[in-house]
N, C-alpha and C positions, 0 to 999 in steps of 0.2 A: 117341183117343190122340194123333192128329198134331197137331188141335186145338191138347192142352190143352202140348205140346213148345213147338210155336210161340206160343204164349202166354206159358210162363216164358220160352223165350231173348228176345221180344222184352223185356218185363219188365228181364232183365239186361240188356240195354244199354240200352234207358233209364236206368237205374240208374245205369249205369258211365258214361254220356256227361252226367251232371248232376253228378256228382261234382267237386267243386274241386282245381284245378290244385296240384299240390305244388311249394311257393316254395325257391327255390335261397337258399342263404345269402349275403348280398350281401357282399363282401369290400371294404372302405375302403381308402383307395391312403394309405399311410405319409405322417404327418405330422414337417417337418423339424422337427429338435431345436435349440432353442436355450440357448442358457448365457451366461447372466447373469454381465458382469463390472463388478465395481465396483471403479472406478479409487483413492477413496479409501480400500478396506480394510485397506494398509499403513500410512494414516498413525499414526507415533507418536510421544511427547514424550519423546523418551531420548536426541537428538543431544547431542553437545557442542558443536558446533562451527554455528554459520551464516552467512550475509553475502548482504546486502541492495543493490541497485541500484535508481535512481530519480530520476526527473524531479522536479527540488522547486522549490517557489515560495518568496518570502521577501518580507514587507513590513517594510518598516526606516526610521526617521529619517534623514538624511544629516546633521542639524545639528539645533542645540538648539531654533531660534528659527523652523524650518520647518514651516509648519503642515500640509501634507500628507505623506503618506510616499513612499517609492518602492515600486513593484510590480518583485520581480524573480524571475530565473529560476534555475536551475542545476542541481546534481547536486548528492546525497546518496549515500554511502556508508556502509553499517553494518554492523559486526558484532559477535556475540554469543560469549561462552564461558560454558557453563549449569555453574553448581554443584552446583543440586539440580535433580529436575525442575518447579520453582516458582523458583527463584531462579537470575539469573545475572546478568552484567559488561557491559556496550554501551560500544563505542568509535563515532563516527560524525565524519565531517567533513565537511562540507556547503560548496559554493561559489553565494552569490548574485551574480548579476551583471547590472546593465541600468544605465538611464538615473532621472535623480531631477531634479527641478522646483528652480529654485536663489531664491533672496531678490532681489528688484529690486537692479540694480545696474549700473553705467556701464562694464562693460568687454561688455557684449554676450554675456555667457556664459549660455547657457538651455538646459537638458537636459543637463548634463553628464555623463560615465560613474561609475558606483559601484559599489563593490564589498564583499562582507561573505564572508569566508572563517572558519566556525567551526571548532572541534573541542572536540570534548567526551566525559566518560566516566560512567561509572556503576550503576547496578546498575538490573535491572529484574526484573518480577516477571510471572510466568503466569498471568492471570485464569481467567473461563469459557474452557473447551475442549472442544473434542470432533473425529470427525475431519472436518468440513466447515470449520471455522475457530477463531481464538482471539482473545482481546483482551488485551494486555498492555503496562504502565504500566512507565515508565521518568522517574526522574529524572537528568540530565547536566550536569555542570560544568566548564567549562573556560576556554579565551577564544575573541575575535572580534575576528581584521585586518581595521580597517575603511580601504579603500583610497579617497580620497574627494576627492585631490588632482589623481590622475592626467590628469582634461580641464580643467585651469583655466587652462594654460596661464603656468602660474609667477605667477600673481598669488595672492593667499594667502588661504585657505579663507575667513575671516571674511567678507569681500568679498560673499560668493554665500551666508553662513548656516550653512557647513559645519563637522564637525569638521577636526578634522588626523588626518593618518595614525596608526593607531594600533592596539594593542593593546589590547583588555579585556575585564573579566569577564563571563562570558555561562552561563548556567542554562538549561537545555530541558525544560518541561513536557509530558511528555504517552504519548504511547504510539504503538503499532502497532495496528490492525483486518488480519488476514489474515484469508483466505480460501486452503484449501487445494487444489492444483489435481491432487496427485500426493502419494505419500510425500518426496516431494523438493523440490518446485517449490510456493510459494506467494504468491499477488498480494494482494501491500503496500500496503495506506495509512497512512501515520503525519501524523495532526495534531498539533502543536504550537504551545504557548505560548512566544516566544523572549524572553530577557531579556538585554537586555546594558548594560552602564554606561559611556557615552564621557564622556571629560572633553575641556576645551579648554582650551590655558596661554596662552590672551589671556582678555581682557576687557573691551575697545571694544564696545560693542552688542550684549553678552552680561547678562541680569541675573545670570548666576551662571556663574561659573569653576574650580566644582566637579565634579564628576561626574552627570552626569544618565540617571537610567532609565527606561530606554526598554522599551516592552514591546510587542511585535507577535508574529504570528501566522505561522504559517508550516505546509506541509505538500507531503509527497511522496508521488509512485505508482508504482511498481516492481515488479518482482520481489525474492525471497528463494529461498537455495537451502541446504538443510540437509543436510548433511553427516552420511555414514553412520557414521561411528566414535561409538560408545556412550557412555554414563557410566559 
């Protein structure tokens, strides 16, 4: 009998000493939470109201009879009053201004200062959009004070190939490429076709004392800032 006692309890612990560990539930240490914001979610096409600032370039004739142009620099300012959300009204006045290459000539004058002050108006139109950016075409008419006297030093524009001071008509082909950065704030490129018509009221070394058109290229990079009041 004591045998067969000591026989089963050794039995139960071997038993019980082979038997597998019971695993505890292992608890994960909390994962931070993040929230997703997307800065362009408010963008929308409903403003009435916008206006544009920017660095602009400008290549311009200074004279009928000069065969390269001038490269210049300046400020664009523009803005918008929207009718529909597809159509609206662009005023813009742009200031070029640098140095332009003058005609061989006996008074020593070379690089003189020039100047092209536009302004022009028009309607323009809201292409593709969505809310990372849009493209939108605008045609503008108005004129262009071409200042082209002021370094010659009182000798008279013919002299150097230029026009004379003046007023004239000027057309702007082309549009806007934004990119929007905010509901508010959007970065501006507007390339343009510029057209303007100088005449001269000489005709010494002129073949023609009519009106001549000039067509050059021109474009700015800025900011736009769109105005909360609705349509």
């Amino acid at each position: 009998m004591l045998c067969a006692a000591l026989t089963v309890t050794a039995s139960a612990q071997s038993s019980s000493s082979s038997s597998p560990a019971v695993q505890q539930p292992s608890v994960s240490a909390p994962q931070p939470a993040y929230i997703t914001v997307d800065p362009l979610a408010g963008v929308r096409y409903d403003n009435r109201y916008d206006l544009s600032v920017g660095a602009a370039y400008g290549h311009i004739h200074a004279g009928p009879i000069l065969t390269e142009g001038a490269n210049l620099g300046g400020l664009d300012v523009s803005g918008s009053y929207w009718l529909t959300r597809r159509l609206g009204l662009e005023g813009t006045g742009r200031a070029y201004l640098g140095t332009s290459g003058a005609a061989p000539n006996t008074d020593s004058i070379n690089g003189p200062f020039v100047a092209e002050y536009m302004f022009a108006a028009g309607p323009e139109w809201l292409g593709p959009h969505n809310k990372h950016g849009d493209i939108i075409l605008h045609v503008l008419g108005g004129g262009a004070y071409g200042d082209f006297e002021k370094d010659l030093n009182g000798h008279p524009p013919k002299d150097v190939g230029f026009y004379n001071n003046q007023v004239a008509p000027a057309v702007i082909f082309g549009g806007h490429l934004d990119l929007n950065r905010s509901p508010q704030w959007v970065f501006r490129i507007t390339p343009d076709a510029l057209y303007t018509r100088y005449s001269t009221d000489y005709s010494t070394n002129i073949s023609s004392s009519g009106g001549h058109n000039n067509w050059n290229f021109g474009i700015s990079v800025g900011m736009q800032y769109k105005f909360k009041k609705k349509r």
